[in-house]
C-alpha positions in Angstrom: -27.2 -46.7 -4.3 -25.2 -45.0 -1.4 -22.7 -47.2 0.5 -21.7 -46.5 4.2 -18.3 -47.3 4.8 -16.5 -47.7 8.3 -13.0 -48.6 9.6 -10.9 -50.6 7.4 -13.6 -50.5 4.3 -13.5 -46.9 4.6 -10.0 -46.8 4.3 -9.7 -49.5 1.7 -11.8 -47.3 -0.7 -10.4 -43.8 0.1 -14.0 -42.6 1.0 -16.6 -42.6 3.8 -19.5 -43.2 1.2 -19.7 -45.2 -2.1 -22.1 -44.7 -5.2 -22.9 -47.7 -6.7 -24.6 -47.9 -10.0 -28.5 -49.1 -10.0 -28.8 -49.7 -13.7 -26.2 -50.4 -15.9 -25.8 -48.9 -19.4 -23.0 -51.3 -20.1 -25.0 -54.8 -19.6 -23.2 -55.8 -16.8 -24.8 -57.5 -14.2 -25.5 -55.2 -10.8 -25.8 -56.2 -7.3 -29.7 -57.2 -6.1 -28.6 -58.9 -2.9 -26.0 -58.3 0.2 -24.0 -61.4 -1.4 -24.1 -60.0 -5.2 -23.3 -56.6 -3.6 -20.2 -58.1 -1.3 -18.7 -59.9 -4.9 -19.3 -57.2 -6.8 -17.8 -54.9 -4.1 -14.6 -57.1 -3.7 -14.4 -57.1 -7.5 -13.9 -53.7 -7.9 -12.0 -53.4 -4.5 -9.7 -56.1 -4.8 -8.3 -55.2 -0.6 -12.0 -56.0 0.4 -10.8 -59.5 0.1 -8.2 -59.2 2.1 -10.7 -58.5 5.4 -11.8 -62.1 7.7 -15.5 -60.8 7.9 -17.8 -57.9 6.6 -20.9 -57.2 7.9 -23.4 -55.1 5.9 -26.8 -53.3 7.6 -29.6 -52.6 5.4 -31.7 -50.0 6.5 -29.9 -50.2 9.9 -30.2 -54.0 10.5 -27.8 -56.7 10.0 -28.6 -58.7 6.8 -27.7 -62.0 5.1 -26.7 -62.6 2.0 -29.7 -64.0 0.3 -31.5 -60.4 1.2 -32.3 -58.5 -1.3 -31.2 -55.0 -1.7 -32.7 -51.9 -3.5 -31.3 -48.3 -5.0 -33.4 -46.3 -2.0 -31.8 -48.6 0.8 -29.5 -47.6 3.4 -26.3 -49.8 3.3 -23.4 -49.7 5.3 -20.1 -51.9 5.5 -18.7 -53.0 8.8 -15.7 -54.6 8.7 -14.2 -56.5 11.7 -12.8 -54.4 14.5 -9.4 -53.7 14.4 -7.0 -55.3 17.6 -5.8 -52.7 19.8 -3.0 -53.5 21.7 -1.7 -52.5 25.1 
C-alpha cells in the first residue's frame, strides 16, 4: 500500500510517499483500518505522535477510523496546517 504524505507528515518521514507492507512474512499484525493504519504509522514514526490532528483520505475522501482500508487504495496523510505568522 502506497501512503500520500503532506506537510509536516511528509517531512516527519523524509519522503512524499510511503510503502507499507500488505502481508506480513514476519506474523505481525498489519493495518486493515485508518485507526490500525494511524497506530501502526505512529509506531514506526514515533514524531507522528507529536502532531494535534491527522487526517487520512481514502480514495480521495475523508475517512474515520473504523473504515476499512485495502492494498489497492489511495491513502494520503494530512496533517494540521501549519500557523503562519505575520
Amino acid at each position: 500500500m502506497t501512503i500520500l504524505l503532506y506537510g509536516t507528515a511528509k517531512e516527519i518521514v523524509g519522503s512524499p510517499t510511503l510503502s507499507v507492507p500488505t502481508s506480513s512474512i514476519t506474523g505481525k499484525k498489519l493495518p486493515n483500518t485508518v485507526g490500525e493504519l494511524k497506530a501502526f504509522l505512529a509506531n514506526t514514526y514515533p514524531e507522528l505522535k507529536k502532531l494535534t490532528a491527522m487526517a487520512v483520505a481514502v480514495n480521495h475522501n475523508y475517512a474515520k477510523d473504523h473504515e476499512i482500508i485495502n492494498s489497492y487504495d489511495e491513502v494520503a496523510l494530512i496533517p494540521p496546517p501549519e500557523r503562519v505568522w505575520m
